[in-house]
N, C-alpha and C positions, 0 to 999 in steps of 0.2 A: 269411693271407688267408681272406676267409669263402665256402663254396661258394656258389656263384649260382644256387641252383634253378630259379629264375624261368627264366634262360639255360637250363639242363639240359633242363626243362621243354618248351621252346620246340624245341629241336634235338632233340628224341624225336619232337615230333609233327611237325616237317618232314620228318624222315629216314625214317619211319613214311609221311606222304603222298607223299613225291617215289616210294619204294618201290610204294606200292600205284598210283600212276599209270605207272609204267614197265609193273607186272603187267597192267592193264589197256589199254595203247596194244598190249602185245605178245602176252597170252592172248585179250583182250575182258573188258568188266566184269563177265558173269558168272562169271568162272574167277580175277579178282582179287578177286571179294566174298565168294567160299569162300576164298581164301588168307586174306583177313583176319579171316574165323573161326578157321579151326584155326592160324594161325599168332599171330595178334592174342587172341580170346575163348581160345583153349584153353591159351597160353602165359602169359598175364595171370593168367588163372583160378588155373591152379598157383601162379605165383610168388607169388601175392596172398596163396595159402593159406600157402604156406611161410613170408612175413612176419609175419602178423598169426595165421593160430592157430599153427601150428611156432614162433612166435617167432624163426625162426634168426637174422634180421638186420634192420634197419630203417633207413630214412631218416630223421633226425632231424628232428624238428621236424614233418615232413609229413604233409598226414591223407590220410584212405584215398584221398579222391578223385584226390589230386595220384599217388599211390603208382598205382593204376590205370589213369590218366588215361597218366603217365610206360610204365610197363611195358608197355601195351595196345600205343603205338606203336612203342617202341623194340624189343619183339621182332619188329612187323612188318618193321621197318625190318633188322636184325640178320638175322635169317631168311631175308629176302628179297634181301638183298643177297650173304649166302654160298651161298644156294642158286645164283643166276645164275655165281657166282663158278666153283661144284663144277661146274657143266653147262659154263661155258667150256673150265674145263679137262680135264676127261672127254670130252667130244663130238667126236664124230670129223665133216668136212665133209657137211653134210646133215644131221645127227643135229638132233632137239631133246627137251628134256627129256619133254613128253608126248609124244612119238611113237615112241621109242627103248625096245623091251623092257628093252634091256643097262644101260641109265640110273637105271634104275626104283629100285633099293635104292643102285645105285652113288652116285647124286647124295645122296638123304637121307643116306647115311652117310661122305661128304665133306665135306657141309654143317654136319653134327655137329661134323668136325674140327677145319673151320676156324673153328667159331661156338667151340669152347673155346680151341685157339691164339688167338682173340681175347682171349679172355675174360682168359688168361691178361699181356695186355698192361696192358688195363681195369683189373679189379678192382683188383691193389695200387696204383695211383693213383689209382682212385677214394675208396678207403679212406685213404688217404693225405689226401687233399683233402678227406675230411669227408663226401662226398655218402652215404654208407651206410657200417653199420658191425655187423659179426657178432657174435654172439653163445653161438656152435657151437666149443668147444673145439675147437682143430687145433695137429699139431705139424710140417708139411712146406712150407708155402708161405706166406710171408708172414703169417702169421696168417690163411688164407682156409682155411676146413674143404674137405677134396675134395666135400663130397656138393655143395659148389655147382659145382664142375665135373661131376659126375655130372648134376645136374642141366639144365645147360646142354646138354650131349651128348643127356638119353633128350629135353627139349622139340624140340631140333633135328634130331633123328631124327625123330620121332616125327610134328612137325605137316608137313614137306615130304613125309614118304612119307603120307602120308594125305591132303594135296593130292594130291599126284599121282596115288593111284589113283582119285580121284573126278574131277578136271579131265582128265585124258586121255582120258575118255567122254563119248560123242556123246548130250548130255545138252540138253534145255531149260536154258535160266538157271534157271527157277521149281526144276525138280528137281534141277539142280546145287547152288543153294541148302542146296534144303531135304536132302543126303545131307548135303552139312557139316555143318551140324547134329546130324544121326543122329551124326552119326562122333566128335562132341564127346564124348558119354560114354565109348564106345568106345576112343577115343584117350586120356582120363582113367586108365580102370582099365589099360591096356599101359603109359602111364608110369608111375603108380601100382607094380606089379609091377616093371618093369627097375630101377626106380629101388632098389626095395626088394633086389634079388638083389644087383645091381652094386655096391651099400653096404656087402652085407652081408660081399663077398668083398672089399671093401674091410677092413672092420671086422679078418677075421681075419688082419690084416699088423700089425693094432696103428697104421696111420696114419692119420690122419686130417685 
């Protein structure tokens, strides 16, 4: 059977909007329109790079915009759903994600977890079904090289704790905004780095 992109296509950008409208019925529109920067532009951004100059994997057939258009949402969607996921489970009565100091790392690095125990379900049947397909020598999981689960881990880290230290302040929208922003490079060169140490201690087990 041939993969349905069109469908794929369709169920990223719904999963991507129902997410960022949850964000915004429960934070306010301006603390879900920095989530869909650093969780959406800053996640995209990476991934985008990792297919088309890293070459590690691709969607066949698909051009950038579809590839873009696809990852833009579906990390938001992904992100945003294991983030709520990590604050149910962590939060104690009363607690909430921006208002809880004890939260604050605990939740991004829960969300990390469970965004790769996903990933881990995903990937070999996506790969299976045709919809992307690697190109990064691996000898431990399905034919999936680790550095994509490395990867999934430093984005899922990386964009919810960078939310959170900017939406949990008593900020204007305009300046909520515009810190997202700022935090995009910022948050670039941190993933950039973890991704590169966390490979590298990969690298010296010989798996990959």
């Amino acid at each position: 059977m041939e993969p349905d992109f069109t469908g794929f296509l369709v169920g990223g950008i719904v999963l991507g909007t129902l997410v960022t409208g949850v964000f915004a019925w429960r934070f306010g529109p301006a603390r879900a329109f920095a989530f869909v920067v650093l969780a959406g532009l800053f996640s995209a951004g990476l991934d985008f790079l990792s297919a088309f100059e890293a070459q590690n994997y691709a969607y066949p057939g698909q051009t950038r915009l579809w590839v873009f258009t696809y990852i833009f949402f579906g990390w938001i969607g992904v992100c945003g759903t294991c983030l709520l996921v990590a604050e149910g489970l962590l939060a104690r009565r009363g607690e909430g994600v921006l208002t809880s100091n004890r939260l604050r790392l605990r939740v991004p690095l829960l969300t990390a977890v469970i965004a790769v125990l996903t990933d881990l379900y995903i990937d070999p049947i996506a790969v299976e079904a045709g919809y992307w397909r690697w190109f990064v020598p691996a000898n431990v999981y399905y034919g999936i090289p680790l550095l994509n689960f490395v990867g999934w881990f430093v984005l899922m880290l990386i964009a919810p704790l960078a939310w959170i230290e900017i939406a949990r302040r008593d900020l204007s929208a305009t300046r909520m905004i515009f810190w997202a922003f700022v935090a995009l490079p910022l948050a670039g060169i941190a993933a950039v780095l973890l991704s590169l140490a966390l490979n590298g201690l990969i690298g010296l087990t010989g798996l990959r």
